[in-house]
N, C-alpha and C positions, 0 to 999 in steps of 0.2 A: 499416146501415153509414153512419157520416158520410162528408159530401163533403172535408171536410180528408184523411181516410186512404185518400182513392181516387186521389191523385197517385203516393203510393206504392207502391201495389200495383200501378199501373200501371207504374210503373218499376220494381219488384220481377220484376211478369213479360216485362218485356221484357227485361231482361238477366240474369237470372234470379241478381242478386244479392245475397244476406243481407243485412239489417245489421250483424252485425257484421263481415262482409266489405268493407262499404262504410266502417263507421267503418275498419276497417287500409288502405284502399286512400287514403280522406283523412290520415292519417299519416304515413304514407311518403310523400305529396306532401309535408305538413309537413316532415318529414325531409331530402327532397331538395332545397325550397325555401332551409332553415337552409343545408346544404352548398353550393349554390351562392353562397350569400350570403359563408360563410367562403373561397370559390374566387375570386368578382368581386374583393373587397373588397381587397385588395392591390393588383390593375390599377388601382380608380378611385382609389386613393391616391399613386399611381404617376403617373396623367393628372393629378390635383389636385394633387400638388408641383409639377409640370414647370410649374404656372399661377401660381405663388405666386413673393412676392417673396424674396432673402437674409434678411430682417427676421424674414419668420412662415413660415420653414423649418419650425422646432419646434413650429408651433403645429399643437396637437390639434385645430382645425376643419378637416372634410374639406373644406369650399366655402374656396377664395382670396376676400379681401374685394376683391381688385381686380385679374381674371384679367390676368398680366404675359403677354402674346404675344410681346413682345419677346423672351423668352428662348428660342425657337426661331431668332428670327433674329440674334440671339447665336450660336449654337450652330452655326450654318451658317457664318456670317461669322466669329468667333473662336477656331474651329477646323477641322480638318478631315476633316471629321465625311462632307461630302458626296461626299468622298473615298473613306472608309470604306466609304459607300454602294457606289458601284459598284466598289471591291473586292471586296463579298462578293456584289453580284449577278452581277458574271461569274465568281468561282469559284464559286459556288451554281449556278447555271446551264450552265456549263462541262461540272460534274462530273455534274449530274444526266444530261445528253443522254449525255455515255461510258459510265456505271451504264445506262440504259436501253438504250442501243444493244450493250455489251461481253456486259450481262447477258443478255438476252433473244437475243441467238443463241450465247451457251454453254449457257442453259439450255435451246433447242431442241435444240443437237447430244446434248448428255444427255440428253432424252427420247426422242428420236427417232431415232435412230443408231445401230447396234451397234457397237463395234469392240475391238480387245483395251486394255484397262488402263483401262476405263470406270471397272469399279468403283474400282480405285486412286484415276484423275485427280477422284471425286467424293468421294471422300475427306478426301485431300489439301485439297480444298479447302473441305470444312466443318470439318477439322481446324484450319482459322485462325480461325475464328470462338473459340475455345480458348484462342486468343493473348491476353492482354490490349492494350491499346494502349499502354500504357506501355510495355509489354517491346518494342516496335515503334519507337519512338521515335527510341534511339539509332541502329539501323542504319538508320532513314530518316533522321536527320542525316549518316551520314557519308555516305551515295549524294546528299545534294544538296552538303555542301561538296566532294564530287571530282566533280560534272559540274558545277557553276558554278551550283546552281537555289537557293540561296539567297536569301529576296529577291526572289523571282520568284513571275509566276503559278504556272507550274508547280511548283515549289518547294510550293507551298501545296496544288497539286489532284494531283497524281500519289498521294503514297497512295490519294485515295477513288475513282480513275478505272472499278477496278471492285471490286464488293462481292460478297462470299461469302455474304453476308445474301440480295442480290437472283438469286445463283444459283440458290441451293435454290429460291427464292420462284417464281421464272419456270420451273425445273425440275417443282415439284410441280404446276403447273398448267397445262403444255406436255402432263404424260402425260393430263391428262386429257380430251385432245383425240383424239379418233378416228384411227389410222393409217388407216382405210380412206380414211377422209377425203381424207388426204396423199395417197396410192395411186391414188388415183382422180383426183385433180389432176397427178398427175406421169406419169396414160398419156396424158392431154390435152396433153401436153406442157409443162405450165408447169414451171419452172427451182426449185431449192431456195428461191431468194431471193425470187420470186413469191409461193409458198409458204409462206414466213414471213409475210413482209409481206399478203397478200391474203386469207391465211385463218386464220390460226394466232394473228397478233396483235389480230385484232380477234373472234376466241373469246375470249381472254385480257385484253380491255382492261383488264378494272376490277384485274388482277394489275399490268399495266403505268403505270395511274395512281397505283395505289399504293404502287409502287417508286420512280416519278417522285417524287412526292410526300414521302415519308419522306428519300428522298437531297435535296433541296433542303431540307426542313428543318433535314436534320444538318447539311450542309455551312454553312448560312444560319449558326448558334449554334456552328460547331467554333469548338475555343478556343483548346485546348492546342498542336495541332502549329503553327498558321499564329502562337501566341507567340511559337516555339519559330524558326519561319524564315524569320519576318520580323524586318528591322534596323532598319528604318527608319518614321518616324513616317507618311508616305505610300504603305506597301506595308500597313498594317494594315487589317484585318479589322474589324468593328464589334466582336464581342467581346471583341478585343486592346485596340481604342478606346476600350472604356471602363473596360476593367480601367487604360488609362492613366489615364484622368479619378480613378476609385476611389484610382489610388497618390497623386495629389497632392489630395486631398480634404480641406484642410486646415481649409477655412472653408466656411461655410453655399453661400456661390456655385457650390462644385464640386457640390454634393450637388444643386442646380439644373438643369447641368447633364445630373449622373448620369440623372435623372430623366427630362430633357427628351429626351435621346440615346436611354434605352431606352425612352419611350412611341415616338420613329419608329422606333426598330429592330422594336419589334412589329408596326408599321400592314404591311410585306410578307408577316407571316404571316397576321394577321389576313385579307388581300386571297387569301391563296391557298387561303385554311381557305374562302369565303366564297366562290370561284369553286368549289372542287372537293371543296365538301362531299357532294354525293353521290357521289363516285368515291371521300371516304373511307371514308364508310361503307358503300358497294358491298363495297368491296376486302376492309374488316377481318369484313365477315359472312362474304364468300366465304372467307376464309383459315380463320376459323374452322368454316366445313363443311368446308371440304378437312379 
């Protein structure tokens, strides 16, 4: 036996894998390498215009020949943009804490509670999920022009305050907590809300960062309603904010801009993909075994 084919067999028998098993398992790296590449490849185009001057908008090299910084501090100073910023992080934020708070003790009382019209009340409210949002629209516009929430934070967060998405979500994984469990906390005397909070929410985190998580993204990129009820150029949202910049986009500058606005409007998500990367992929394993 040569000494060249004894690295192989060595590694043949410790992972006890073919070759032609090894050649398809290096392909599908090739494969997934390509897709990532066609997935990045729009982001770094996206960071590389926001660096480029009005002049070589158009130009097909990805590298700017002389990265413009200036057009971020454009961006903050000749609009307002910084505005927008904390528009959508306290309704993003706002809305996420009521979704986790509203959601997680309706979906405790539904796993854990008997009472008469259960089955209706859970019905009912996976029956909205059915709803489109559009069809929802109009009659959230007329409940904010007859209470005054137009143009308002509230105005903006009151649809997503709670989600029928995060009921079921916190429901299906409420039952699969032990009643003996509850049972046996509640002859020690601890209170429902004990209860929730000291035993039940922290069986269930990686449900509860994952609902955290999915409602701050939505809310972070909603487009349509906070269009729809905001008036003003100072109540806007970042995605309103740039669908402004996109309407007047008439010359190379705006498209600068465009650029420049949605490489920061990503760096929040970016930041919370990168703190709470394992509670997503916790979350989205465990939903999928439930």
């Amino acid at each position: 036996m040569s000494k060249t084919a004894q690295p192989g067999l060595v590694w043949k028998r410790k992972t006890g894998i073919t070759g032609d098993r090894y050649a398809i398992i290096w392909v599908s790296y090739i494969l997934l390498a390509l897709g990532l590449i066609f997935m990045v490849f729009p982001f770094l185009w996206m960071i590389a215009t926001s660096l480029k001057s009005p002049q070589e908008i158009y130009s097909l090299s990805l590298i700017p020949s002389a990265p413009a910084w200036e057009n971020y501090a454009t961006l903050f100073s000749g609009t307002a943009f910084g505005r927008w910023i904390v528009n959508s992080f306290i309704v993003a934020v706002l809305t996420t804490i009521s979704v986790c708070f509203f959601d997680t003790v309706i979906g405790y009382v539904l796993a854990k509670f008997n009472f008469h019209g259960k089955k209706i009340i859970y019905l009912l409210i996976l029956s909205t999920l059915m709803v489109p949002t559009e069809m929802l629209i109009i009659p959230w516009f007329l409940y904010a022009v007859n209470f005054g929430w137009v143009d308002t934070y509230w105005g903006v967060m009151f649809p997503g305050v709670i989600s029928a998405f995060g009921i079921f979500l916190m429901k299906q994984f409420m039952e699969s907590v032990p009643s003996d469990l509850l049972d046996a906390a509640r002859i020690d005397g601890m209170g429902e809300w004990g209860i929730l909070v000291r035993i039940v929410v922290p069986l269930v985190r990686s449900a509860v960062a994952t609902l955290c998580i999915l409602s701050f993204l939505g809310n972070w990129n909603a487009f349509i309603w906070p269009l729809i009820v905001t008036q003003t150029e100072e109540m806007f949202t970042i995605p309103v904010g740039m669908a402004f910049f996109s309407s007047e986009a008439r010359d190379s500058s705006n498209w600068v801009q465009i650029m420049t606005g949605a490489t920061v409007s990503v760096l929040p998500l970016i930041i919370v993909f990168l703190l709470f990367q394992k509670q997503i992929v916790r979350g989205i394993a465990t939903t999928g075994m439930k």
